[in-house]
C-alpha positions in Angstrom: 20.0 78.7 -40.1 18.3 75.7 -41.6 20.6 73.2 -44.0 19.3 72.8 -47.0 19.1 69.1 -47.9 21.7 67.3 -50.2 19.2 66.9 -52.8 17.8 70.3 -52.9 19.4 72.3 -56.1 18.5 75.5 -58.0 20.0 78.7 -59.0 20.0 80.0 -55.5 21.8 76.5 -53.8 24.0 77.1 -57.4 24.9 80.5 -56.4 25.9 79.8 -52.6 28.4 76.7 -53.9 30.1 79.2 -56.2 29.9 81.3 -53.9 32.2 79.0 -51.1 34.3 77.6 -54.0 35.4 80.9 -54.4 36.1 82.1 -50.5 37.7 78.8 -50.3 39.6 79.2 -53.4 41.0 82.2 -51.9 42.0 80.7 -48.4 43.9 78.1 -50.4 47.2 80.2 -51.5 48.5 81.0 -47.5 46.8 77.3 -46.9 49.1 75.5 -48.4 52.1 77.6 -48.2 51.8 76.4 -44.6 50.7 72.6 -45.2 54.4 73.0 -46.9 56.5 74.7 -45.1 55.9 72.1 -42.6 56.4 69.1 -44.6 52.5 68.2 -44.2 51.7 68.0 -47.9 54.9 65.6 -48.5 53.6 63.3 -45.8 50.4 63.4 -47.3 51.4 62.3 -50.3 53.7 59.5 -49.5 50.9 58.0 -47.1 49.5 54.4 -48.5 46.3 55.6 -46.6 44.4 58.0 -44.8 46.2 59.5 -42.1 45.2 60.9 -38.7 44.5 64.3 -38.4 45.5 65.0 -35.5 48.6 63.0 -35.4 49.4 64.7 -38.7 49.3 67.7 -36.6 51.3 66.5 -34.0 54.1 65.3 -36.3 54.6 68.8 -38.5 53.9 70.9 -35.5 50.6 72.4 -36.5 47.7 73.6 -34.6 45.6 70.5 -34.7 42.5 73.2 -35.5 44.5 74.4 -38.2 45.3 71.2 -39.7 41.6 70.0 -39.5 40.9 73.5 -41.0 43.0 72.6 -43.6 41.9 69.0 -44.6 38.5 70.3 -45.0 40.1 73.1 -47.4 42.0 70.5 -49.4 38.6 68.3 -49.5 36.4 71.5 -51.3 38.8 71.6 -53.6 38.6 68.1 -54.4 42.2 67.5 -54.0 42.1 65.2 -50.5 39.3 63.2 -48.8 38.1 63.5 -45.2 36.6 61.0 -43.1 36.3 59.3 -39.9 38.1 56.3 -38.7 36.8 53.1 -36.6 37.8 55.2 -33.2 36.4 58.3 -34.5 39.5 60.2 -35.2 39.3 62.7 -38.5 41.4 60.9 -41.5 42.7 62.6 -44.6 43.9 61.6 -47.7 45.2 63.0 -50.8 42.9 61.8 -53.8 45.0 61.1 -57.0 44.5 64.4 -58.3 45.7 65.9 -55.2 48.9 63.9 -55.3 49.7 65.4 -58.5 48.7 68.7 -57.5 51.0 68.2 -54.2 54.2 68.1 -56.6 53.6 71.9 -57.5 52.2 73.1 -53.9 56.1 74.7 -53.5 54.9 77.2 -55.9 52.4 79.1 -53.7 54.8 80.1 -51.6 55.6 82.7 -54.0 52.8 84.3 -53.5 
């Protein structure tokens, strides 16, 4: 499979980011019924910056796969950004509209 350069866009390009908005969209509901049963999302949002994947993991007690699974989730959406720290761990962060999203992420679990 060949990636298809950031600056590339068309209908077809169009059609395959709908396209993963949509799976993603659909992934998000069990998602984040997990991120808060384990207290992840709260931590998330009381952090004053990006916090380590990994140790975010470690301290909720999910699968560190998982919880990198689920940053990237968060970050399609828009609602958290992902990057790499100095050491090359995977950060996330909430981004503002993800905080304010976070106060209602008790209601998926409904669902």
């Amino acid at each position: 499979m060949q990636a298809v350069p950031l600056q590339h866009d068309g209908p077809a390009l169009a059609a395959w980011r709908r396209t993963c908005a949509h799976v993603s969209g659909g992934a998000m509901g069990s998602t984040v019924a997990v991120l808060e049963r384990h207290g992840a999302l709260e931590r998330l949002a009381r952090a004053a910056r990006p916090l380590d994947v990994a140790a975010l993991a470690r301290d909720t007690d999910l699968q560190p796969a998982y919880a990198h699974l689920a940053a990237l989730l968060l970050a399609t959406q828009g609602l958290a950004t992902t990057a790499r720290s100095p050491h090359g761990a995977a950060t996330v962060a909430l981004t503002d509209e993800g905080r304010a999203w976070a106060r209602h992420a008790a209601a998926y679990d409904r669902f």
